[in-house]
TIVO-2410 file (N, C-alpha, C; in nm, 3 decimals):
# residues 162
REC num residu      c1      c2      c3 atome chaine
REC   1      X   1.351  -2.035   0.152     N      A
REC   1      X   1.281  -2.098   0.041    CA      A
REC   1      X   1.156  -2.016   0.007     C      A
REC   2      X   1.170  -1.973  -0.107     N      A
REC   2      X   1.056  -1.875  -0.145    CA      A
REC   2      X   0.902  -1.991  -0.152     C      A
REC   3      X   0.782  -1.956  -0.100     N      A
REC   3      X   0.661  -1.998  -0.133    CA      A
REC   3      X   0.566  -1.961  -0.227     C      A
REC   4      X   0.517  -2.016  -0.301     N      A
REC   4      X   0.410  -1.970  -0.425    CA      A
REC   4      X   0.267  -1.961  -0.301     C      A
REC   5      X   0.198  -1.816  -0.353     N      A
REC   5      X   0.126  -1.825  -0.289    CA      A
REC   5      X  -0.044  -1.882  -0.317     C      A
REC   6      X  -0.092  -1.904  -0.205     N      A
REC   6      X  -0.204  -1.990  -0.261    CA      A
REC   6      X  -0.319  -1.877  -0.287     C      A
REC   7      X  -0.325  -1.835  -0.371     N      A
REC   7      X  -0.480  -1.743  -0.418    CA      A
REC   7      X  -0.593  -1.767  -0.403     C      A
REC   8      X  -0.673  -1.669  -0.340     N      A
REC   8      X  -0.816  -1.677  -0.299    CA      A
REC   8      X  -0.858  -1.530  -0.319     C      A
REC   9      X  -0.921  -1.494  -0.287     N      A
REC   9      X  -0.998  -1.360  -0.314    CA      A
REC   9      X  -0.947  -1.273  -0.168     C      A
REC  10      X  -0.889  -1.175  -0.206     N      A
REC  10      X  -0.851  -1.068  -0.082    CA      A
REC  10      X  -0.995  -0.975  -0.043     C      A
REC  11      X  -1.001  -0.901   0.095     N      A
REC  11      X  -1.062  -0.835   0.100    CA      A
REC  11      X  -1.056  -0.722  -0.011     C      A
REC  12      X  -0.926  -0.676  -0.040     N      A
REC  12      X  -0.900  -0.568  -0.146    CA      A
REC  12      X  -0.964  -0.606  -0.302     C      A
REC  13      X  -0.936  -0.758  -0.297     N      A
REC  13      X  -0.973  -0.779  -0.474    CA      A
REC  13      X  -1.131  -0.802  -0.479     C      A
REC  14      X  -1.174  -0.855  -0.369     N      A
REC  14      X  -1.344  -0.799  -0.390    CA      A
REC  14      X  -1.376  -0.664  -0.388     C      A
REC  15      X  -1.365  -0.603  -0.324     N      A
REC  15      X  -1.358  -0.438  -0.326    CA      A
REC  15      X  -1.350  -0.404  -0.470     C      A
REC  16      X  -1.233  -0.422  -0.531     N      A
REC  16      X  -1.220  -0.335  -0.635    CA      A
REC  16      X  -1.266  -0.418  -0.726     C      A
REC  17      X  -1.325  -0.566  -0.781     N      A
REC  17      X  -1.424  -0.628  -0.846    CA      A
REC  17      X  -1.572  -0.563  -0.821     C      A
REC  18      X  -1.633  -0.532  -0.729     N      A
REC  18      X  -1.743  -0.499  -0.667    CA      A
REC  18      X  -1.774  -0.386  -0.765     C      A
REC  19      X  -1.690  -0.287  -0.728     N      A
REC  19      X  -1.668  -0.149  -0.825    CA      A
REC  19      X  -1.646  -0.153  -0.940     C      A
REC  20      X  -1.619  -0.261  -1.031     N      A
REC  20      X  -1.618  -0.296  -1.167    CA      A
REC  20      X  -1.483  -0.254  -1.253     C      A
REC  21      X  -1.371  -0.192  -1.169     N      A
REC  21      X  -1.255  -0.159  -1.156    CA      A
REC  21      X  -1.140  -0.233  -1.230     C      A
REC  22      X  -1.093  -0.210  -1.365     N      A
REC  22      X  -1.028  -0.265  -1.400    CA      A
REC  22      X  -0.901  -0.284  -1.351     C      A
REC  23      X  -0.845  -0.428  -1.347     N      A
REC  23      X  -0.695  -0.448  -1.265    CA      A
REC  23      X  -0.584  -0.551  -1.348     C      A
REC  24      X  -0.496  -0.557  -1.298     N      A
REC  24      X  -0.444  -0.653  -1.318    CA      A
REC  24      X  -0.362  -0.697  -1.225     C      A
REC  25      X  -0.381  -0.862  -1.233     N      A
REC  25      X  -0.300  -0.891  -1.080    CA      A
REC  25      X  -0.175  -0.952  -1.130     C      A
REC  26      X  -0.064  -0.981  -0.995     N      A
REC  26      X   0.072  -1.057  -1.055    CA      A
REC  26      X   0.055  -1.134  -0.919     C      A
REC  27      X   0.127  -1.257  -0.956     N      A
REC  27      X   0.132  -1.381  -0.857    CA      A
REC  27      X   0.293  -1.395  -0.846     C      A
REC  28      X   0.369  -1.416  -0.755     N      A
REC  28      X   0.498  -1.450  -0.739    CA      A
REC  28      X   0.510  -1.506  -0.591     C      A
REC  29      X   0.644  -1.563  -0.596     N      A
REC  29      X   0.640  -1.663  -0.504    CA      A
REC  29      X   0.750  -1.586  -0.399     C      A
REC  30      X   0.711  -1.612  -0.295     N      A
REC  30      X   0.734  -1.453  -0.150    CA      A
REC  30      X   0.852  -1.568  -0.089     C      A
REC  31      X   0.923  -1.477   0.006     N      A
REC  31      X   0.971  -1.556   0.115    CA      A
REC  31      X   1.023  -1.406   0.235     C      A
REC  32      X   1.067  -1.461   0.358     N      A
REC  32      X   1.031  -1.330   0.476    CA      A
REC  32      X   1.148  -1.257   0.464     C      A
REC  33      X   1.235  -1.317   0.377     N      A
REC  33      X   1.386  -1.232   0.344    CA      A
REC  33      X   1.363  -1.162   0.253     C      A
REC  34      X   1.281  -1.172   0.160     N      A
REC  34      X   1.236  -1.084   0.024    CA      A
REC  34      X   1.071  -1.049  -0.013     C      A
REC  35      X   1.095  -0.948   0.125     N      A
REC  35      X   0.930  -0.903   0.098    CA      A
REC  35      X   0.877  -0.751   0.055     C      A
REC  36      X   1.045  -0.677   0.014     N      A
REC  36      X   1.041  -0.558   0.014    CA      A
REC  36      X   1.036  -0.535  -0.147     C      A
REC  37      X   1.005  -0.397  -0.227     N      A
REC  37      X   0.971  -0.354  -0.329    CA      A
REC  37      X   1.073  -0.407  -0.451     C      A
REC  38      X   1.205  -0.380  -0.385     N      A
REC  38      X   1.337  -0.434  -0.444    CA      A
REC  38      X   1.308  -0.573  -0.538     C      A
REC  39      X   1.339  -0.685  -0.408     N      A
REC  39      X   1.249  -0.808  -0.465    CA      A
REC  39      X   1.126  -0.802  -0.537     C      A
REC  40      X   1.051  -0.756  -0.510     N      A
REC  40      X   0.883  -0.787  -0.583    CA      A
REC  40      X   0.956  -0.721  -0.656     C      A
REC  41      X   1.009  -0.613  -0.760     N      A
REC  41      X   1.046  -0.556  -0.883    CA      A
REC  41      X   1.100  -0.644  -0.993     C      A
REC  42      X   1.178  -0.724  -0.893     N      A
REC  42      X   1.261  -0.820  -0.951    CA      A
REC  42      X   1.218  -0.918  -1.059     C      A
REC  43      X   1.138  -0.980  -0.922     N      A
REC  43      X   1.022  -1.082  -0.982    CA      A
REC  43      X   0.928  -1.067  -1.077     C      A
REC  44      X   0.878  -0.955  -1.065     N      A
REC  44      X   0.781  -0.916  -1.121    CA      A
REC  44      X   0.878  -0.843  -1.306     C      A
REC  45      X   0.957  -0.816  -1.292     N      A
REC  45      X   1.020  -0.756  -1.421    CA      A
REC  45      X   0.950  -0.598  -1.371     C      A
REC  46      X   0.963  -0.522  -1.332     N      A
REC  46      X   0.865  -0.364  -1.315    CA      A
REC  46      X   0.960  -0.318  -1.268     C      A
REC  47      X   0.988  -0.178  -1.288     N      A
REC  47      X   1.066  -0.099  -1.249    CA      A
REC  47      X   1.023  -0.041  -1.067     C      A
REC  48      X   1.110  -0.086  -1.002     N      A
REC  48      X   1.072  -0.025  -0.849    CA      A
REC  48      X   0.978   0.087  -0.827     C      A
REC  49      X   0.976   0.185  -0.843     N      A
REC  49      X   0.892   0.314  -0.840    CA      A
REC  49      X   0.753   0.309  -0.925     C      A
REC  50      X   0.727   0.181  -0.968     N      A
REC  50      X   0.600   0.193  -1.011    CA      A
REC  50      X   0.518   0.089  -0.908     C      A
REC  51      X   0.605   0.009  -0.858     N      A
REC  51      X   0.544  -0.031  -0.711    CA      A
REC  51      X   0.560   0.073  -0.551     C      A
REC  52      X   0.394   0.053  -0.516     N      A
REC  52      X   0.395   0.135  -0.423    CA      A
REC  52      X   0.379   0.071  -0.310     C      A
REC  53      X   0.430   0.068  -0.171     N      A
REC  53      X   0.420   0.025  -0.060    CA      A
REC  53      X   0.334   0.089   0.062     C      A
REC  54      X   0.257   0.012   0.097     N      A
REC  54      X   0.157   0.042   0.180    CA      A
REC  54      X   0.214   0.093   0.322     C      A
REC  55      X   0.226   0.197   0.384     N      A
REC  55      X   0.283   0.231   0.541    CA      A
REC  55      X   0.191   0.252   0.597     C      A
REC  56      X   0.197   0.194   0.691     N      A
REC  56      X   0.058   0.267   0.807    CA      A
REC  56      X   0.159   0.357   0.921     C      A
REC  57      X   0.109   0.468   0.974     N      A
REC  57      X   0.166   0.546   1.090    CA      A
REC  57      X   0.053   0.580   1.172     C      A
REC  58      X   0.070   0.682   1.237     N      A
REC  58      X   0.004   0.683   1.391    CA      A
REC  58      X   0.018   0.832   1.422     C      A
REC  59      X  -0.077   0.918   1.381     N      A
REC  59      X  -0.128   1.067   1.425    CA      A
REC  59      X  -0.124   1.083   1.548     C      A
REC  60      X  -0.051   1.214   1.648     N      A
REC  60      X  -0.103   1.222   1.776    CA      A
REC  60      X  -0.242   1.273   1.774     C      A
REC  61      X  -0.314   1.302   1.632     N      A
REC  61      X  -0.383   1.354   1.671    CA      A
REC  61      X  -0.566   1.299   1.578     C      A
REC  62      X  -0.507   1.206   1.499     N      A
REC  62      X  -0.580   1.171   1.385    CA      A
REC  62      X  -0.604   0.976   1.431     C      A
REC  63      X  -0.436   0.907   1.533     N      A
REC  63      X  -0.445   0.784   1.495    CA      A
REC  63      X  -0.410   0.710   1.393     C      A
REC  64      X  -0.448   0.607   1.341     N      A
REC  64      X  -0.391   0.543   1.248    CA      A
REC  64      X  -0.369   0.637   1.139     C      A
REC  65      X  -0.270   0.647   1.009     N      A
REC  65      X  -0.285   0.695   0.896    CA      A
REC  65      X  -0.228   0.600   0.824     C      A
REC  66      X  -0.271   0.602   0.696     N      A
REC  66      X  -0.201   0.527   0.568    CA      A
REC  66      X  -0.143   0.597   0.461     C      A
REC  67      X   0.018   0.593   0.423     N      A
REC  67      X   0.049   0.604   0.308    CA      A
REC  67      X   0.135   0.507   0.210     C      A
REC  68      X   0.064   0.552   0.085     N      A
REC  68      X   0.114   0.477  -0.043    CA      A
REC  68      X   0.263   0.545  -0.084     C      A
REC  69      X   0.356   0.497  -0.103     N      A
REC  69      X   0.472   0.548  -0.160    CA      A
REC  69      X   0.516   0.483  -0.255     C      A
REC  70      X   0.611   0.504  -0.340     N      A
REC  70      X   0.711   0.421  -0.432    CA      A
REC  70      X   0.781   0.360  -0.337     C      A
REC  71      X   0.822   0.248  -0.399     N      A
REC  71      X   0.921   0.115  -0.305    CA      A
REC  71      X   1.048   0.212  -0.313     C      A
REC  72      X   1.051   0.278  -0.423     N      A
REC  72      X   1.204   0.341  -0.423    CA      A
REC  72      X   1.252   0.475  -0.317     C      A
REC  73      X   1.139   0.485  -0.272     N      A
REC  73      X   1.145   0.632  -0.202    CA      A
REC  73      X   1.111   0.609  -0.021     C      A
REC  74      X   1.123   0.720   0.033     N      A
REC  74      X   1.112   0.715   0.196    CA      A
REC  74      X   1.039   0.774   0.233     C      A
REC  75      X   0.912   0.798   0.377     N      A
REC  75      X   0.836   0.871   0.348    CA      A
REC  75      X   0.874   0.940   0.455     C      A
REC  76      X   0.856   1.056   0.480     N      A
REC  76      X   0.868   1.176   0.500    CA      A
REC  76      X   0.780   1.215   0.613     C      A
REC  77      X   0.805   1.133   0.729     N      A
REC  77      X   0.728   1.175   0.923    CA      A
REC  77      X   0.651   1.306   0.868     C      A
REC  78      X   0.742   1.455   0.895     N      A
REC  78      X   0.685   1.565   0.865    CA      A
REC  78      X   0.594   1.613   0.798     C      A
REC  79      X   0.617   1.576   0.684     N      A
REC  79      X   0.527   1.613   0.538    CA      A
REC  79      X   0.399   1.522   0.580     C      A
REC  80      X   0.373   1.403   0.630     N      A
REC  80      X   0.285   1.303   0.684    CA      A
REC  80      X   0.186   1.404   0.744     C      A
REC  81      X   0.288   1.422   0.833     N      A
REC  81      X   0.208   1.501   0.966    CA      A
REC  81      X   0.156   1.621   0.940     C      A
REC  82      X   0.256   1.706   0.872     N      A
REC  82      X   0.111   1.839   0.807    CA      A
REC  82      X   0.036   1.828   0.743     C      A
REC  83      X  -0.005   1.737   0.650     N      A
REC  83      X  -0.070   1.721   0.554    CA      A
REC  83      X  -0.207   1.653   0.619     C      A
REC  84      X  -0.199   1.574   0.684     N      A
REC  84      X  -0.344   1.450   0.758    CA      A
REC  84      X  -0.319   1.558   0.867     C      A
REC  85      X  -0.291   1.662   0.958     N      A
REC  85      X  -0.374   1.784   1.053    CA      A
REC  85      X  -0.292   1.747   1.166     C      A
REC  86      X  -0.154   1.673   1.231     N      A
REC  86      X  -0.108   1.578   1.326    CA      A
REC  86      X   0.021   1.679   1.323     C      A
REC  87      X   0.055   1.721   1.495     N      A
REC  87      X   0.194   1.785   1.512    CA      A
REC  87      X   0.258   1.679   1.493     C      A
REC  88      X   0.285   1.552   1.488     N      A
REC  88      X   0.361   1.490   1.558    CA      A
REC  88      X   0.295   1.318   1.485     C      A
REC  89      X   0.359   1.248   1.377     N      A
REC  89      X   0.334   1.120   1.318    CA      A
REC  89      X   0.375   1.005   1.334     C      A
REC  90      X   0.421   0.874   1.436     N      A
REC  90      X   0.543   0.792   1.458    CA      A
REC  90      X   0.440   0.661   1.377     C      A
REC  91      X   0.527   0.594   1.326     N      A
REC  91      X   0.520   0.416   1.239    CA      A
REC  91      X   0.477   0.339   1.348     C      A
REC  92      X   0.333   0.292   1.263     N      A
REC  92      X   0.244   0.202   1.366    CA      A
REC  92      X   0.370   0.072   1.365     C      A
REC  93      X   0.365   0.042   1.536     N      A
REC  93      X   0.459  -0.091   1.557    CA      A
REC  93      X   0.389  -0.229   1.459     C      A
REC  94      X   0.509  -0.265   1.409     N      A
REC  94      X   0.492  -0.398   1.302    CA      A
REC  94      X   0.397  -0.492   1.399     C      A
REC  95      X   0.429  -0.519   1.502     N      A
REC  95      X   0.315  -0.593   1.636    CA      A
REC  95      X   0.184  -0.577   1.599     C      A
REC  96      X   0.162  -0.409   1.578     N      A
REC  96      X  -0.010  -0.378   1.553    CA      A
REC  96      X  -0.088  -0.393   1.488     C      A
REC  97      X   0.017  -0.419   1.367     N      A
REC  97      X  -0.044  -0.403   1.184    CA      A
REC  97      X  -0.146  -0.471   1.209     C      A
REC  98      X  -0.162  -0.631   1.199     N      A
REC  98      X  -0.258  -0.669   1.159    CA      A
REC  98      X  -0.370  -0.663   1.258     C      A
REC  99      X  -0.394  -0.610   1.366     N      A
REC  99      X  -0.480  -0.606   1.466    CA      A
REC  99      X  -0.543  -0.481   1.434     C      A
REC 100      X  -0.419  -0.352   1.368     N      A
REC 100      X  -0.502  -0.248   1.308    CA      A
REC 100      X  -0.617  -0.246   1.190     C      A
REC 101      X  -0.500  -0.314   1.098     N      A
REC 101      X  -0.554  -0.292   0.924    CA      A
REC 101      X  -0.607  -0.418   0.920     C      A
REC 102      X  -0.587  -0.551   0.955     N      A
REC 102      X  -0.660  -0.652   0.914    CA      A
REC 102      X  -0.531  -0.765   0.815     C      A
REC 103      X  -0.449  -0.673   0.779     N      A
REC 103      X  -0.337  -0.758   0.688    CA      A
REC 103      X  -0.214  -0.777   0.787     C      A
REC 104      X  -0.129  -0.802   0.693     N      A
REC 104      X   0.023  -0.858   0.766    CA      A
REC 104      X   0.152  -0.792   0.685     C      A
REC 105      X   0.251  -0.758   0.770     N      A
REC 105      X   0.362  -0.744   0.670    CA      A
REC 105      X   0.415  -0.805   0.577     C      A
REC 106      X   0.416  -0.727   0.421     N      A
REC 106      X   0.462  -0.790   0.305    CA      A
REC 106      X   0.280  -0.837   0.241     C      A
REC 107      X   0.164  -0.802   0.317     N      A
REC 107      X   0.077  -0.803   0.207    CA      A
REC 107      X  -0.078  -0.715   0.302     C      A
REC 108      X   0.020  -0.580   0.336     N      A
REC 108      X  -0.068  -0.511   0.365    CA      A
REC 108      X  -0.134  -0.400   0.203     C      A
REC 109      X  -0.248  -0.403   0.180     N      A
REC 109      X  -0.272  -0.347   0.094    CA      A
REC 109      X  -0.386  -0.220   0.147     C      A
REC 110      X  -0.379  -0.042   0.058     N      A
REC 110      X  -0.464  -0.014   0.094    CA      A
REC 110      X  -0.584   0.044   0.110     C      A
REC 111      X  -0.609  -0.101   0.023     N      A
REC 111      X  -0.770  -0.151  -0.002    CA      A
REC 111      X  -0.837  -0.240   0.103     C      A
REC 112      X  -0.939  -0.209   0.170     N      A
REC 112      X  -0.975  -0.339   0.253    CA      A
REC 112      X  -0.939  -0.352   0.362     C      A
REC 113      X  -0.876  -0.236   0.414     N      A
REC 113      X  -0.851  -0.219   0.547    CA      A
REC 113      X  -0.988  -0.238   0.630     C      A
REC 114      X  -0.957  -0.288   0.773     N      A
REC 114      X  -1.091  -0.326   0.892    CA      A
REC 114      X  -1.168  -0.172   0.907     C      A
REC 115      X  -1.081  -0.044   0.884     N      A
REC 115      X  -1.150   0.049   0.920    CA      A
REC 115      X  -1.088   0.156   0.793     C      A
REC 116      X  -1.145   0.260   0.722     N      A
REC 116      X  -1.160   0.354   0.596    CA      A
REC 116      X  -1.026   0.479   0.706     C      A
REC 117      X  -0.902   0.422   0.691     N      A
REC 117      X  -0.836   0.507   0.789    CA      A
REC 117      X  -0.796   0.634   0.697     C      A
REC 118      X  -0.766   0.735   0.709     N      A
REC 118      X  -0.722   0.909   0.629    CA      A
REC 118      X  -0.572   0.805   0.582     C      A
REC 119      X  -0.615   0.819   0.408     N      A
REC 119      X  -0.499   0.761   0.308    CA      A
REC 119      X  -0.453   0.912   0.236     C      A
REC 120      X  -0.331   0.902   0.211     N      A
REC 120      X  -0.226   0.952   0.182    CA      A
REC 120      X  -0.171   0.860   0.046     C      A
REC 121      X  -0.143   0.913  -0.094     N      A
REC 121      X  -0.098   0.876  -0.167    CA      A
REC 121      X   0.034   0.924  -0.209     C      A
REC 122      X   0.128   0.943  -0.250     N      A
REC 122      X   0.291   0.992  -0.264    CA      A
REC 122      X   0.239   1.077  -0.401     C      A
REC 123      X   0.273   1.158  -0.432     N      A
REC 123      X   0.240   1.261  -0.579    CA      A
REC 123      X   0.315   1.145  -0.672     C      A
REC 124      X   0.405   1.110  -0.665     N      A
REC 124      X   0.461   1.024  -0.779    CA      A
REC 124      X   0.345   0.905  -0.846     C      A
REC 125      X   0.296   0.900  -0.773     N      A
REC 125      X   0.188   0.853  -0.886    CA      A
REC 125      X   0.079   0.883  -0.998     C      A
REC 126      X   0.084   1.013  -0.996     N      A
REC 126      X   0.041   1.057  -1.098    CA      A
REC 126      X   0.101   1.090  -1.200     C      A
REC 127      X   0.205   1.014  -1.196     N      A
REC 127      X   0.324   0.991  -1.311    CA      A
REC 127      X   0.278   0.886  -1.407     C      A
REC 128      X   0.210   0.768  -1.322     N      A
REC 128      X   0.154   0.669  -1.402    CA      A
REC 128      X   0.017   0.594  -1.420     C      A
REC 129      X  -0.048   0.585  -1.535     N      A
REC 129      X  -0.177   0.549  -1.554    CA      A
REC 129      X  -0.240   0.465  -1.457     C      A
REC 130      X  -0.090   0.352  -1.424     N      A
REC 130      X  -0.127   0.269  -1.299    CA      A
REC 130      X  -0.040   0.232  -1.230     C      A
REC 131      X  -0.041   0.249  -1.088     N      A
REC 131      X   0.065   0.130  -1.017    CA      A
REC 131      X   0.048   0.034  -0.929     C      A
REC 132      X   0.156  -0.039  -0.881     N      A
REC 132      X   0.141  -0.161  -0.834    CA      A
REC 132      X   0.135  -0.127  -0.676     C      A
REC 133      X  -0.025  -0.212  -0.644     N      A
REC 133      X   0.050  -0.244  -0.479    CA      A
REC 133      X  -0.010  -0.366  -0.442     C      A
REC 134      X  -0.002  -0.391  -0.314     N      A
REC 134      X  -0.024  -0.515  -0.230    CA      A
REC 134      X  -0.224  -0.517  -0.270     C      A
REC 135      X  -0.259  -0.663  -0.261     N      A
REC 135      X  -0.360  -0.689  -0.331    CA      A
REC 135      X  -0.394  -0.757  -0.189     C      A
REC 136      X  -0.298  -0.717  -0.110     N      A
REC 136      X  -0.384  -0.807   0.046    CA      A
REC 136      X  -0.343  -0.943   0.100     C      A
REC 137      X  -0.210  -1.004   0.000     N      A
REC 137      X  -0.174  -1.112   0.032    CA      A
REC 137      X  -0.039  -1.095   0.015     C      A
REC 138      X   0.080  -1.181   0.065     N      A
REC 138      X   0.187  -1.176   0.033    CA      A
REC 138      X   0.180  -1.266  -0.072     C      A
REC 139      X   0.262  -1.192  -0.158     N      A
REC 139      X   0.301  -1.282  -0.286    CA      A
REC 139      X   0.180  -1.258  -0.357     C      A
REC 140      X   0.117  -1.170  -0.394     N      A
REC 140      X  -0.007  -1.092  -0.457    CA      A
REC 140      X  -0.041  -0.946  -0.505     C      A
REC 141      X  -0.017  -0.890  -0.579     N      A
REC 141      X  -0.026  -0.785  -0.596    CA      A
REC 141      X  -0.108  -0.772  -0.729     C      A
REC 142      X  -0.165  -0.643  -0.752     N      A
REC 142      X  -0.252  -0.553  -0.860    CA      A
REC 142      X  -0.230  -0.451  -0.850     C      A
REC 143      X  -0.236  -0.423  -1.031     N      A
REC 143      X  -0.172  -0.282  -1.083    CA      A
REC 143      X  -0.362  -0.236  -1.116     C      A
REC 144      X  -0.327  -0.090  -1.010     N      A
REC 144      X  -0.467  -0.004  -1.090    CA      A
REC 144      X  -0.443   0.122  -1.096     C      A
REC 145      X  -0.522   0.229  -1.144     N      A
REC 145      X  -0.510   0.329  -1.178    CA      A
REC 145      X  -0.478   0.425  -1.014     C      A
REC 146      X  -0.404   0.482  -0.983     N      A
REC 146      X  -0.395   0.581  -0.900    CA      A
REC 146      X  -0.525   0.652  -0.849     C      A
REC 147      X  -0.632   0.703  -0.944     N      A
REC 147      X  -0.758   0.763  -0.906    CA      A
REC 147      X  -0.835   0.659  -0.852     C      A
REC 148      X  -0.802   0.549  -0.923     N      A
REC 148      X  -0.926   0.441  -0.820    CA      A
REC 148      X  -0.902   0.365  -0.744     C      A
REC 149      X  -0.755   0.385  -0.700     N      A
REC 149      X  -0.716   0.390  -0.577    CA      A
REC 149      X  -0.727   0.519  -0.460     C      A
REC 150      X  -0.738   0.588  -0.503     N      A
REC 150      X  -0.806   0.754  -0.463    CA      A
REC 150      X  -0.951   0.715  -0.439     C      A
REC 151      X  -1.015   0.701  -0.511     N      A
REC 151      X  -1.134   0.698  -0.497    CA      A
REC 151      X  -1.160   0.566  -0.415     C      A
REC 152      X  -1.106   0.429  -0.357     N      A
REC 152      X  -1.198   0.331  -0.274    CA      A
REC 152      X  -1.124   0.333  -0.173     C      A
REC 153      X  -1.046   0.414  -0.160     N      A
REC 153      X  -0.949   0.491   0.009    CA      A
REC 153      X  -0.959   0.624   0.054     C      A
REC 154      X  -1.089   0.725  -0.039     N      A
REC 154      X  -1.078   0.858  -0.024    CA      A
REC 154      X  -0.956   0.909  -0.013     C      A
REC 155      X  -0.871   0.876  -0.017     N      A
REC 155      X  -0.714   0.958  -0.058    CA      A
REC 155      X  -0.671   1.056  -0.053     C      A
REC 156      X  -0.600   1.173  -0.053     N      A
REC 156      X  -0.525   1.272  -0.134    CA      A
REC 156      X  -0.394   1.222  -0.193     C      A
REC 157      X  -0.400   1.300  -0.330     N      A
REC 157      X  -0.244   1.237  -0.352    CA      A
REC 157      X  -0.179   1.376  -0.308     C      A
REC 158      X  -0.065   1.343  -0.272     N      A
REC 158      X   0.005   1.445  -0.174    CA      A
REC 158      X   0.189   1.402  -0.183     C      A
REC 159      X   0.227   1.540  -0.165     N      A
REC 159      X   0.391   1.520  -0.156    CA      A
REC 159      X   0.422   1.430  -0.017     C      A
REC 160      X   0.429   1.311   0.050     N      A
REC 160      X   0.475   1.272   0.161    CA      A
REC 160      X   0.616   1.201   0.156     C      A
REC 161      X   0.710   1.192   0.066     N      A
REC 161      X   0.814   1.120   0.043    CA      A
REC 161      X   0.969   1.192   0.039     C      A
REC 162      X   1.047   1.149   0.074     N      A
REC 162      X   1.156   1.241   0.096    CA      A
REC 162      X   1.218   1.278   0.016     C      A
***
């Protein structure tokens, strides 16, 4: 049974209010079978690849990392790992997420993380003026510009996707 979610202010949507950051948010109603890009596309009417999904991984040599990808795409261990300075990149365990970043699966966003971890953006976003990601809640999301998402995650946008 899908749930409508109850809205309040995310760590992410103060953040990017704070900064005066124009957004726009979408509200849809989540459930734990449909928390992936596929669904939210659906719902939302948006073409998959303009939603981006938040990954967190794990540097041997850096620790946590974050990348943004298209829902439609896979990201790429290797390319991860040369790019953030790390021989070697493995996917923070789903267990850790929220003890790492502060969010939960299906509304990790990354804005507002507990700590400013080395973000990674997928190059495909500079395809579009703006795209969609997690706003910090499940069943919550905001579309913003790629650069100012760059800019309140220090970022690179970078090839990391397969």
């Amino acid at each position: 049974m899908a749930k409508k979610s109850k809205v309040h202010k995310t760590n992410a949507m103060r953040i990017v209010e704070q900064k005066k950051l124009p957004y726009k948010q979408y509200e849809f109603p989540w459930s734990e079978e449909h928390l992936g890009t596929d669904s939210v596309s659906e719902l939302l009417g948006v073409e998959e690849k303009r939603i981006f999904k938040t990954l967190v991984a794990v540097g041997n040599k850096t620790g946590p990392i974050v990348a943004v990808i298209p829902g439609n795409t896979e990201l790429d261990l290797k390319k991860l790992a040369k790019v953030s300075g790390n021989k070697k990149v493995d996917m923070l365990h789903l267990r850790e997420l929220e003890e790492t970043t502060g969010y939960i699966r299906g509304g990790c966003s990354p804005i507002g993380m507990k700590k400013l971890f080395p973000t990674y953006i997928g190059l495909e976003a500079e395809q579009y003026p703006a795209i969609i990601v997690s706003a910090g809640q499940r069943g919550l999301q905001f579309e913003l510009a790629p650069k100012d998402i760059a800019a309140l995650t220090r970022a690179k946008i970078v090839d990391i996707t397969l």
